[in-house]
N, C-alpha and C positions, 0 to 999 in steps of 0.2 A: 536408442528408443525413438524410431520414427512418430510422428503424433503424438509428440507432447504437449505443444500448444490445442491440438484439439479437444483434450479433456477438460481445460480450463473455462469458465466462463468468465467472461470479459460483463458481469451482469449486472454493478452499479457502479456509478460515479459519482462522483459529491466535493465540491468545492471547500477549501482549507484555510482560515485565516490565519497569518499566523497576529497574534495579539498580544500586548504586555501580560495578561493574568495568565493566556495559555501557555506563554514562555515560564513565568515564576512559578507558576503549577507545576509543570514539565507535565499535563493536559491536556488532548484534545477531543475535541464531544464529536462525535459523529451528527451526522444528519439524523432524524427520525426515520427515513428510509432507509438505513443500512440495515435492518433491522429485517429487512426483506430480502434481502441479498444471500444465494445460494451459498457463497464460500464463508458466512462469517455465520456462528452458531454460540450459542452462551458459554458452552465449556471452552470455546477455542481463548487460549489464554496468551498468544500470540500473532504476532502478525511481522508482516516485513515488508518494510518503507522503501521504496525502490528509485532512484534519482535517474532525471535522463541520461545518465550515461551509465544507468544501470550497476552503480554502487547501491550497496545496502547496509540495513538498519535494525537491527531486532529489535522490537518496540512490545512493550506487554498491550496486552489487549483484555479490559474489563470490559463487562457489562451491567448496566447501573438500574439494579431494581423497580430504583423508586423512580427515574428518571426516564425509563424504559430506553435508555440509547446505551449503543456502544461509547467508549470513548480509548483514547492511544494514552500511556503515562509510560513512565521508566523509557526514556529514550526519545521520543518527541522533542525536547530540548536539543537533544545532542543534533540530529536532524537539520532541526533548522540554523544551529551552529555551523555543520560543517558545510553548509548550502550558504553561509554567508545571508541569511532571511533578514528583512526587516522587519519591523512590525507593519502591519497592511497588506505583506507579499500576502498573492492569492495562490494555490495547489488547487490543479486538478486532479484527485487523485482518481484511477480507474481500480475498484477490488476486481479481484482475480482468483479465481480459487476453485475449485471442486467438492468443498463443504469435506472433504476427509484428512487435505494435506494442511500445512499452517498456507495461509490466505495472506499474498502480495497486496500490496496499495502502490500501484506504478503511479508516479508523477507523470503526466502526459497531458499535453496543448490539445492533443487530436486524438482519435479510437486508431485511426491505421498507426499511429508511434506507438501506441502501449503493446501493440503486439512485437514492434522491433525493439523498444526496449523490455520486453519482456527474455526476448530470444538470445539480446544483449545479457543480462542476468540469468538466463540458463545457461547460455554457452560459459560466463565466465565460472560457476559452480559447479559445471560438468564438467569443465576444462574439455571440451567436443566444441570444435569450429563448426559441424556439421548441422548445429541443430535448427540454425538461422536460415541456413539454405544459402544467403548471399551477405556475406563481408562487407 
């Protein structure tokens, strides 16, 4: 399927602390901006945490009435376990999504990496070398 990264929008970002309560919660609060964000929607009750080398994570995904933000539980621990995190590490996370499929949060320094590790974690779920374009 040619143009698959084109459906995606690459259309909020939002920085990740990780911290002692959001570790012992296994928590994380979104920004108040996420909440603007095309790929992420109240029903969507998952999401998938993506590391630069394009490993993943199925993390549940609520949204919190009273508090009006998204937030990450079931799996956000595990996360920052198998990333070796301290407490203080910062995430840039980039959402990624088309508001229809479950909605990526690529770990990404820069916007041109989130599309290579994006194509990183298609290619390894399609098992298709092709979809990156370049190895």
């Amino acid at each position: 399927r040619t143009g698959a990264m084109s459906s995606f929008s690459f259309d909020y970002c939002f920085l990740a602390e990780v911290t002692a309560s959001n570790l012992k919660e296994d928590k994380l609060y979104l920004p108040m901006g996420a909440t603007s964000s095309i790929a992420l929607h109240k029903q969507c009750k998952e999401t998938i945490l993506v590391s630069k080398e394009g490993n993943s994570w199925n993390v549940s995904l609520r949204f919190s009435e009273s508090g009006g933000k998204y937030y990450i539980t079931r799996g956000w621990r595990k996360f920052c376990l198998d990333n070796r995190c301290e407490i203080g590490d910062l995430f840039a996370f980039n959402v990624v999504g088309d508001g229809k499929t479950t909605p990526l949060m690529c770990v990404c320094p820069e916007r041109k990496e989130c599309s290579e590790i994006l194509s990183k974690y298609l290619s390894r779920t399609s098992g298709e070398s092709s979809l990156g374009g370049h190895s």
